[in-house]
Structures are given as C-alpha cells and as structure tokens.
PDB file of N, CA, C and O in Angstrom:
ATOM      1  N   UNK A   1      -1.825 284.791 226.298  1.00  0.00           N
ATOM      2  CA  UNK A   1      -1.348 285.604 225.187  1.00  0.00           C
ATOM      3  C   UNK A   1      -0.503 284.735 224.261  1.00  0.00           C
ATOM      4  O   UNK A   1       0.447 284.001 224.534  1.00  0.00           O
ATOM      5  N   UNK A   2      -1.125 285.020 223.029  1.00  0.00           N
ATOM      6  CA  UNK A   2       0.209 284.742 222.225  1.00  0.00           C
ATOM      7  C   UNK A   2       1.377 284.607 221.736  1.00  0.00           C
ATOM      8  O   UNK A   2       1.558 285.632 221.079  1.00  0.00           O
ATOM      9  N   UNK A   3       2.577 283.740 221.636  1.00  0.00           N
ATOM     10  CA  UNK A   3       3.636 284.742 221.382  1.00  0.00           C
ATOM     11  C   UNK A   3       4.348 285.622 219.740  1.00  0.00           C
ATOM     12  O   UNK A   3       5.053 285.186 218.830  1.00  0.00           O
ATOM     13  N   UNK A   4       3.825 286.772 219.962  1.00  0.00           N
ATOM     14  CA  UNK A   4       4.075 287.238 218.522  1.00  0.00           C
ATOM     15  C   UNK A   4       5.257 287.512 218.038  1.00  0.00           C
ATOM     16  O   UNK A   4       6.089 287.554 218.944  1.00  0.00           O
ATOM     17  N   UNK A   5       5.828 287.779 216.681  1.00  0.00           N
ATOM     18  CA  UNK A   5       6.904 287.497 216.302  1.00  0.00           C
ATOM     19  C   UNK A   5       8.242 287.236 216.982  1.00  0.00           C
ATOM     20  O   UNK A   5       9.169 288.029 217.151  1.00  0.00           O
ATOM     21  N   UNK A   6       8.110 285.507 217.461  1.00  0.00           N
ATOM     22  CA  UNK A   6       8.377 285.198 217.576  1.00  0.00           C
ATOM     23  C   UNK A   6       8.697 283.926 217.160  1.00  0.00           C
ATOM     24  O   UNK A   6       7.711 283.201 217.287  1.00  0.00           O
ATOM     25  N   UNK A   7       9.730 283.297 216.681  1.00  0.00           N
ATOM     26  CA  UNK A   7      10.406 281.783 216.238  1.00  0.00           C
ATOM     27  C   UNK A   7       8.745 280.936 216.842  1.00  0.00           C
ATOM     28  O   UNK A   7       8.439 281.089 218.025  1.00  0.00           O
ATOM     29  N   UNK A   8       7.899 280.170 215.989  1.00  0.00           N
ATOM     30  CA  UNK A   8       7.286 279.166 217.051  1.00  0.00           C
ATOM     31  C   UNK A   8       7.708 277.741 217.667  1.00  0.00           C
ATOM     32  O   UNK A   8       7.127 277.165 218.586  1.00  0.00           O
ATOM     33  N   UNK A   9       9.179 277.164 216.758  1.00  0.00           N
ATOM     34  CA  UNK A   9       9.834 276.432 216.637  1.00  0.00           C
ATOM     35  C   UNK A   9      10.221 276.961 218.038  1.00  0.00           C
ATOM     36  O   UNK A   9      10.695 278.057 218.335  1.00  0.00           O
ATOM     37  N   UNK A  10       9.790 275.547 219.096  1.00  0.00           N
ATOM     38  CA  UNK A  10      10.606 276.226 220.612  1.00  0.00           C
ATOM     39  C   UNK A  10      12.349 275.945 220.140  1.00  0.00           C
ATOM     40  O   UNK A  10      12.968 276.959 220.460  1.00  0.00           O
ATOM     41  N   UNK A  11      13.042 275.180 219.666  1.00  0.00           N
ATOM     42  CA  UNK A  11      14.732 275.328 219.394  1.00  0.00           C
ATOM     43  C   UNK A  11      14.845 276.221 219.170  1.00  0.00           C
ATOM     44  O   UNK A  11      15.435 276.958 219.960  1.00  0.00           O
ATOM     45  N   UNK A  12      14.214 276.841 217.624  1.00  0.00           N
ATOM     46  CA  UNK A  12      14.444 278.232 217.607  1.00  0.00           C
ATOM     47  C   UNK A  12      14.555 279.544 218.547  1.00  0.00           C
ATOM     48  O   UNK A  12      15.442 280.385 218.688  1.00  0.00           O
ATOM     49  N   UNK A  13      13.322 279.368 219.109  1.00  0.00           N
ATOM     50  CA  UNK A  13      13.078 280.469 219.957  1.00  0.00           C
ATOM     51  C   UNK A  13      13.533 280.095 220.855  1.00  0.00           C
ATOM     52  O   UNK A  13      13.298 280.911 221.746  1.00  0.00           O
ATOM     53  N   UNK A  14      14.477 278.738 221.465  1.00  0.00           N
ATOM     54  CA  UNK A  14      15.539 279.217 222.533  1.00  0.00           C
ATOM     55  C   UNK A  14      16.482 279.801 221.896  1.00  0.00           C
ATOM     56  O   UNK A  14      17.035 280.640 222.607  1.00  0.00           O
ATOM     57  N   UNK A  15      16.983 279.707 220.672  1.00  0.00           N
ATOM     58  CA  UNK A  15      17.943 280.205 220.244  1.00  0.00           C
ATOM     59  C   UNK A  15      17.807 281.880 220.354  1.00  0.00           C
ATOM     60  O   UNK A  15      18.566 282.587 221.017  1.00  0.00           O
ATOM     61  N   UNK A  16      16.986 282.219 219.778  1.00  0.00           N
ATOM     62  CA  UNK A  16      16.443 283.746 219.286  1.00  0.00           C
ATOM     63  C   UNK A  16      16.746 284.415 220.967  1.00  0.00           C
ATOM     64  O   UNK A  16      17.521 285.330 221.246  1.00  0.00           O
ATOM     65  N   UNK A  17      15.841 283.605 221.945  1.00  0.00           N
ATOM     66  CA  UNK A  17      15.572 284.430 223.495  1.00  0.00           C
ATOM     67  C   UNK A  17      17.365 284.561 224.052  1.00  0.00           C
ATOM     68  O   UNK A  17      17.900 285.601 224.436  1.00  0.00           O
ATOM     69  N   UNK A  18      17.997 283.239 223.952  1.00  0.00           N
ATOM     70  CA  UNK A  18      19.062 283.359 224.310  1.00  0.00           C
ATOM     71  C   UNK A  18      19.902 284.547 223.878  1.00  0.00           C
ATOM     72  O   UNK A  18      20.399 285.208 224.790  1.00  0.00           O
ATOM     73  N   UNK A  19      20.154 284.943 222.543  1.00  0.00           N
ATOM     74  CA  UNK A  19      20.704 285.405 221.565  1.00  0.00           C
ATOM     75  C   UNK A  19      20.263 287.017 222.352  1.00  0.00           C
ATOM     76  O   UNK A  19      21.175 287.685 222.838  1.00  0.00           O
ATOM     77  N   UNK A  20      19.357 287.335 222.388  1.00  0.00           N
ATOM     78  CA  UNK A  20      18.484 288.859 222.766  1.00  0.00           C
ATOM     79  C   UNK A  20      19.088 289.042 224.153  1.00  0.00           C
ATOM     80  O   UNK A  20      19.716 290.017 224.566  1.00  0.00           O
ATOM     81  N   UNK A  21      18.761 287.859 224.825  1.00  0.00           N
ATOM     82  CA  UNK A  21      19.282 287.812 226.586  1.00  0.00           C
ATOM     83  C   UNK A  21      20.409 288.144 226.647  1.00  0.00           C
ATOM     84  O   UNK A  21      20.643 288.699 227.721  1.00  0.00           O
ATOM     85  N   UNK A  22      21.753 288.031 225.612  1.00  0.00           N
ATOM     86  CA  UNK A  22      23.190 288.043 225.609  1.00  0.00           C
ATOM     87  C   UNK A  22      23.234 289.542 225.395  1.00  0.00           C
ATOM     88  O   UNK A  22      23.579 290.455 226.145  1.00  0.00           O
ATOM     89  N   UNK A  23      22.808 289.528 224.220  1.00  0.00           N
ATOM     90  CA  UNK A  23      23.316 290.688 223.592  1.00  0.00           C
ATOM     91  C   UNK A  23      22.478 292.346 223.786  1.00  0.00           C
ATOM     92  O   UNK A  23      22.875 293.465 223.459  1.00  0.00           O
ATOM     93  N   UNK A  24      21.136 291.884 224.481  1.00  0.00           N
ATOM     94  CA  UNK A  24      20.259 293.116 224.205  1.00  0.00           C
ATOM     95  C   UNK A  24      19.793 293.180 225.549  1.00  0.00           C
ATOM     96  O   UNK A  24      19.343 294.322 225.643  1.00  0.00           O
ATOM     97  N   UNK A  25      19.661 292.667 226.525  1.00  0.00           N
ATOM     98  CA  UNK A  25      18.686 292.274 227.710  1.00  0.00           C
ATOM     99  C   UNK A  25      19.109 292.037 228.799  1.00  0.00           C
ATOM    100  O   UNK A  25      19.745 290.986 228.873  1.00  0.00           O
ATOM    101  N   UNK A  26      18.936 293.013 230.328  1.00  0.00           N
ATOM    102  CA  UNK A  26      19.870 292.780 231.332  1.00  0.00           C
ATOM    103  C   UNK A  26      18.507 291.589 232.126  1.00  0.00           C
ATOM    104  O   UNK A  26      18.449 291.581 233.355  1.00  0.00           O
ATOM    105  N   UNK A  27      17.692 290.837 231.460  1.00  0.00           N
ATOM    106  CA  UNK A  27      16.829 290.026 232.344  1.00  0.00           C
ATOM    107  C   UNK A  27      15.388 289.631 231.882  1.00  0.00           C
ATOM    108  O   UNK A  27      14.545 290.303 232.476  1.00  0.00           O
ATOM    109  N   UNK A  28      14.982 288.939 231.198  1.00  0.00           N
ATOM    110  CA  UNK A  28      13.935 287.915 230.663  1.00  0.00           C
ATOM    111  C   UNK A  28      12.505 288.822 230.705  1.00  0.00           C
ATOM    112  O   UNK A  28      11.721 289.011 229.775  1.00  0.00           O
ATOM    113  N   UNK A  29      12.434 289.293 232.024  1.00  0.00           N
ATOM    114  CA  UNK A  29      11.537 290.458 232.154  1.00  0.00           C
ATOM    115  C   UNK A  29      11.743 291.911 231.421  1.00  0.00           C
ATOM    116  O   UNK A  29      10.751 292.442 230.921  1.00  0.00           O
ATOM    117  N   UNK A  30      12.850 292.474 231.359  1.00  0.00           N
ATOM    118  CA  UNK A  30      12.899 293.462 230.339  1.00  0.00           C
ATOM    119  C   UNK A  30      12.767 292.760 229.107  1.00  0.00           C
ATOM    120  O   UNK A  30      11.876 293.377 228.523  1.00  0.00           O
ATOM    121  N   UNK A  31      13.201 291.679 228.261  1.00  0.00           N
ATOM    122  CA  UNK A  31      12.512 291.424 227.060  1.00  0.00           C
ATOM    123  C   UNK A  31      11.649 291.599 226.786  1.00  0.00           C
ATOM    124  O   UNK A  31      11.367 292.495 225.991  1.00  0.00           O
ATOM    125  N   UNK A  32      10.470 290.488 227.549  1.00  0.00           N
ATOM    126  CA  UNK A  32       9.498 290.644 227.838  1.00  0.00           C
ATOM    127  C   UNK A  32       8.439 291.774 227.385  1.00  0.00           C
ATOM    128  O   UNK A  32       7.433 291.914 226.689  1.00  0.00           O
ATOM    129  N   UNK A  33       9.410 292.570 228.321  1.00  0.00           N
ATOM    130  CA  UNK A  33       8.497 294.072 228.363  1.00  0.00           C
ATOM    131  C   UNK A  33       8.515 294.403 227.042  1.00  0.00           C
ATOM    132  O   UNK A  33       7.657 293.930 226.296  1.00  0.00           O
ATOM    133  N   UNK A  34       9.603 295.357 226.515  1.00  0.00           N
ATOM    134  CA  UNK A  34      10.129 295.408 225.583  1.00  0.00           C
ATOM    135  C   UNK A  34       9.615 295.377 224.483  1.00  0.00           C
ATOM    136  O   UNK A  34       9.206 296.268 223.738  1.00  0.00           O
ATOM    137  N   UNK A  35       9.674 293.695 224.364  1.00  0.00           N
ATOM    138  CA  UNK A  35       8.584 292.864 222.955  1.00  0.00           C
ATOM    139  C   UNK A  35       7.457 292.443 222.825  1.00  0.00           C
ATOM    140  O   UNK A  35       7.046 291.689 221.943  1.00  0.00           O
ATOM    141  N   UNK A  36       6.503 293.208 224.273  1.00  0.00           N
ATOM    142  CA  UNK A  36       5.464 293.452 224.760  1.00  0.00           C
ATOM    143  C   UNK A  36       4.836 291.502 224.390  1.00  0.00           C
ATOM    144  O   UNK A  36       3.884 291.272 223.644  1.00  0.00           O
ATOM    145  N   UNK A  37       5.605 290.443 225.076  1.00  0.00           N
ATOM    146  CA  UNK A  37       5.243 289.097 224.866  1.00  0.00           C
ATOM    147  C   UNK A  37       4.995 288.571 226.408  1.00  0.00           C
ATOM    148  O   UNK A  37       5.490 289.155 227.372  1.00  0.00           O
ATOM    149  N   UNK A  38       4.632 288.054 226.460  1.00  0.00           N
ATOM    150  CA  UNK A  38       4.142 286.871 228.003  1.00  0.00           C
ATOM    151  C   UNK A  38       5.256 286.320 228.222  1.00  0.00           C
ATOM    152  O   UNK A  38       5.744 285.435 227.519  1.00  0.00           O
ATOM    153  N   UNK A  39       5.775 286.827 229.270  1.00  0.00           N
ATOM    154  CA  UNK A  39       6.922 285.747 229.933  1.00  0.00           C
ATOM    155  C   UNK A  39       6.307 284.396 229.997  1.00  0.00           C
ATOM    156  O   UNK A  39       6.734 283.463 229.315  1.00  0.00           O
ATOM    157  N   UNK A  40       5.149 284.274 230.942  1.00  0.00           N
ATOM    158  CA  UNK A  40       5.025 282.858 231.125  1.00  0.00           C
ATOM    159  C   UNK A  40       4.695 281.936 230.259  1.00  0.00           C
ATOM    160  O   UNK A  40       4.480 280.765 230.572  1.00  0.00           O
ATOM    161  N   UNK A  41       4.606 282.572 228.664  1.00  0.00           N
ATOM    162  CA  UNK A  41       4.623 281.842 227.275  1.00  0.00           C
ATOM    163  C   UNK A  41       5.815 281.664 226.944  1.00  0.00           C
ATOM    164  O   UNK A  41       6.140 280.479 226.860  1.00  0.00           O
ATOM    165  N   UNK A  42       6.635 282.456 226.712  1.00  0.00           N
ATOM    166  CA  UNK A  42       8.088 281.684 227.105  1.00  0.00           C
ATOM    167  C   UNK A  42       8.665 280.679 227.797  1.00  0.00           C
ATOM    168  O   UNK A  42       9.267 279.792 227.192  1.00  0.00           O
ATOM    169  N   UNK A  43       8.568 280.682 229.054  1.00  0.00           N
ATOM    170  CA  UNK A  43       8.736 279.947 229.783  1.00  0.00           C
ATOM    171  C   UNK A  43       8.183 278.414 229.893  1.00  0.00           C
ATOM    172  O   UNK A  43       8.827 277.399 230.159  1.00  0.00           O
ATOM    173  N   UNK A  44       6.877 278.549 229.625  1.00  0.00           N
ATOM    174  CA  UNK A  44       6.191 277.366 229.485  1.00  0.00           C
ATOM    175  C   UNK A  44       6.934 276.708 228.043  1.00  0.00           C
ATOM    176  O   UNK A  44       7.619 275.700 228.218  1.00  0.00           O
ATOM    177  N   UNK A  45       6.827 277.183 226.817  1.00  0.00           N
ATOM    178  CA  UNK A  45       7.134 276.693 225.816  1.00  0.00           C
ATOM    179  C   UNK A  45       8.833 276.187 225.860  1.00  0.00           C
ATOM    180  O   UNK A  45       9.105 275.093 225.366  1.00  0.00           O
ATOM    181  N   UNK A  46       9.786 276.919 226.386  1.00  0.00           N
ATOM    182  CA  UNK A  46      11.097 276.321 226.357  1.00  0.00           C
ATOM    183  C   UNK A  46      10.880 275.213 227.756  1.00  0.00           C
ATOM    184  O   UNK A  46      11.778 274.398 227.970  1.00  0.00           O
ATOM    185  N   UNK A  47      10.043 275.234 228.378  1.00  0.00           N
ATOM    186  CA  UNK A  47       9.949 274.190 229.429  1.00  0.00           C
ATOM    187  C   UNK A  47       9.991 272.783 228.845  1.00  0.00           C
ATOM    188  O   UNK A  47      10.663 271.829 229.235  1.00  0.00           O
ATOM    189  N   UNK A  48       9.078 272.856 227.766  1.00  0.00           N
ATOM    190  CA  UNK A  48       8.979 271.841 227.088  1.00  0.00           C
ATOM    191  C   UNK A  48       9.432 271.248 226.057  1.00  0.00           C
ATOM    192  O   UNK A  48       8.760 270.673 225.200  1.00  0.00           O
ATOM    193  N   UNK A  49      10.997 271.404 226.113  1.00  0.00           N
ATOM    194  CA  UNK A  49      11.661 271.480 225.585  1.00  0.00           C
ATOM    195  C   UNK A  49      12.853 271.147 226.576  1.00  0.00           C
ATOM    196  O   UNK A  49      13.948 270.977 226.041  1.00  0.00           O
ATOM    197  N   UNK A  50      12.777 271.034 227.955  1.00  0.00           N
ATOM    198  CA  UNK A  50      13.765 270.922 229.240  1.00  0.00           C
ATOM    199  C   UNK A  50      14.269 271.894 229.307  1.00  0.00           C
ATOM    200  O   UNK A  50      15.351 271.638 229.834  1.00  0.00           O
ATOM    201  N   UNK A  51      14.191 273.443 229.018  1.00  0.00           N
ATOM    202  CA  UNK A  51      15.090 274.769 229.145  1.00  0.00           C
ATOM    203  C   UNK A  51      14.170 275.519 230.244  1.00  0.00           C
ATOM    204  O   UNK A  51      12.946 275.648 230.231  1.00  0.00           O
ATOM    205  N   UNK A  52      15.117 275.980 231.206  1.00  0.00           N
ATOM    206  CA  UNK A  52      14.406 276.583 232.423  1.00  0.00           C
ATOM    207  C   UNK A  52      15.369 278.016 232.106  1.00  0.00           C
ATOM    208  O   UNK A  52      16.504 277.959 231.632  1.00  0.00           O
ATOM    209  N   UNK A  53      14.687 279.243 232.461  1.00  0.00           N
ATOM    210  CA  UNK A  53      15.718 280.110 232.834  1.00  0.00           C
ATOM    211  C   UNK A  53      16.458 280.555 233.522  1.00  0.00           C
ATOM    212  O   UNK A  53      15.654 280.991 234.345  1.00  0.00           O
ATOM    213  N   UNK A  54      17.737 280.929 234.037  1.00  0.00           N
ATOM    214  CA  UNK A  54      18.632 280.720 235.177  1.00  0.00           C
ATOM    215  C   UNK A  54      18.777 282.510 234.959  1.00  0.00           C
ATOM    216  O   UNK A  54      19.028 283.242 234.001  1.00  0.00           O
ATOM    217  N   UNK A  55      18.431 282.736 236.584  1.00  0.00           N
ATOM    218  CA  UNK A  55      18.586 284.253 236.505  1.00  0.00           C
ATOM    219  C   UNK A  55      19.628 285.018 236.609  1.00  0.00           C
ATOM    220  O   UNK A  55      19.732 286.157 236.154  1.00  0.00           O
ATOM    221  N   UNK A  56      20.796 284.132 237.491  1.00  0.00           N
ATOM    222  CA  UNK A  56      21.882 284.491 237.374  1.00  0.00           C
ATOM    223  C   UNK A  56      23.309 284.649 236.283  1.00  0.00           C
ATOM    224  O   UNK A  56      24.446 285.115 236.214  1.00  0.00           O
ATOM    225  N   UNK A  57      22.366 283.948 235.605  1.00  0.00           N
ATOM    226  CA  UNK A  57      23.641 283.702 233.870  1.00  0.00           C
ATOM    227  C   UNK A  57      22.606 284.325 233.107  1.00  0.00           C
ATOM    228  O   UNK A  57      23.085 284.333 231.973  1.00  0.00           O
ATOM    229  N   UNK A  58      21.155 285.003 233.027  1.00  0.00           N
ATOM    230  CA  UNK A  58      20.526 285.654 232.057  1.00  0.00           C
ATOM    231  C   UNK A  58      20.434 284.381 231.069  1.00  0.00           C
ATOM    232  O   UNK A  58      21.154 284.505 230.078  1.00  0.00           O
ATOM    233  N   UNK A  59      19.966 283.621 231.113  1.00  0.00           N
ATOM    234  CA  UNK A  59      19.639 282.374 229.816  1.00  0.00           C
ATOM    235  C   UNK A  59      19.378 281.385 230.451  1.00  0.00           C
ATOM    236  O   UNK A  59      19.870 280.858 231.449  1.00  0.00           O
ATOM    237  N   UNK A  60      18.283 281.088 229.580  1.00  0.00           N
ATOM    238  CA  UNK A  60      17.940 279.307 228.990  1.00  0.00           C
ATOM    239  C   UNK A  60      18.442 278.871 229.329  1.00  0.00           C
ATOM    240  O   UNK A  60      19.354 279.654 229.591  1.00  0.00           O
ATOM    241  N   UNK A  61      18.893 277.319 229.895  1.00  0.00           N
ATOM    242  CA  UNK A  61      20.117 276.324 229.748  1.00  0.00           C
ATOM    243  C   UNK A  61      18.970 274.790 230.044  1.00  0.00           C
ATOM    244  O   UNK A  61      19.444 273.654 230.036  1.00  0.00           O
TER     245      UNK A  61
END
C-alpha cells in the first residue's frame, strides 16, 4: 500500500508521525488505523532513515 497523505519526504514524515504519536495517538497502530495507512510503510520508510519505533515512549527515535 501506499502511503497517502502523507509527508513523502521520510524527515518529514518522521516529523508529522512523531508529532500525531504525541499529541493524537495512544500507539502507531491506532494511527495507522485511523489514517487507514500501512504500518509496515511507515516503518520501512523511517527505517531508512535509522528511525525505529519504540513502543514504550510512543515514537520514532
């Protein structure tokens, strides 16, 4: 799947995921849901970029 409106700039869109994760999101999977997007397109794309998600702090790092 694609990821739709979404930043394609992965900096960006760590910024954007982080930003949602803080303020809107008790967990990567409710985003996810939510913004009806592919976790594992997320994931892969901030991978490459060295950002893994840490489940216990809710974010990127």
């Amino acid at each position: 799947m694609v990821i739709h409106m979404l930043p394609s700039d992965p900096v960006m869109l760590l910024s954007y995921i982080n930003l949602k994760l803080r303020d809107f999101y008790g967990s990567l999977s409710a985003l996810c849901e939510d913004l009806d997007v592919c976790e594992e397109d997320i994931v892969q794309k901030l991978a490459s970029i060295d950002y893994h998600y840490h489940e216990e702090r809710n974010q990127f790092v």
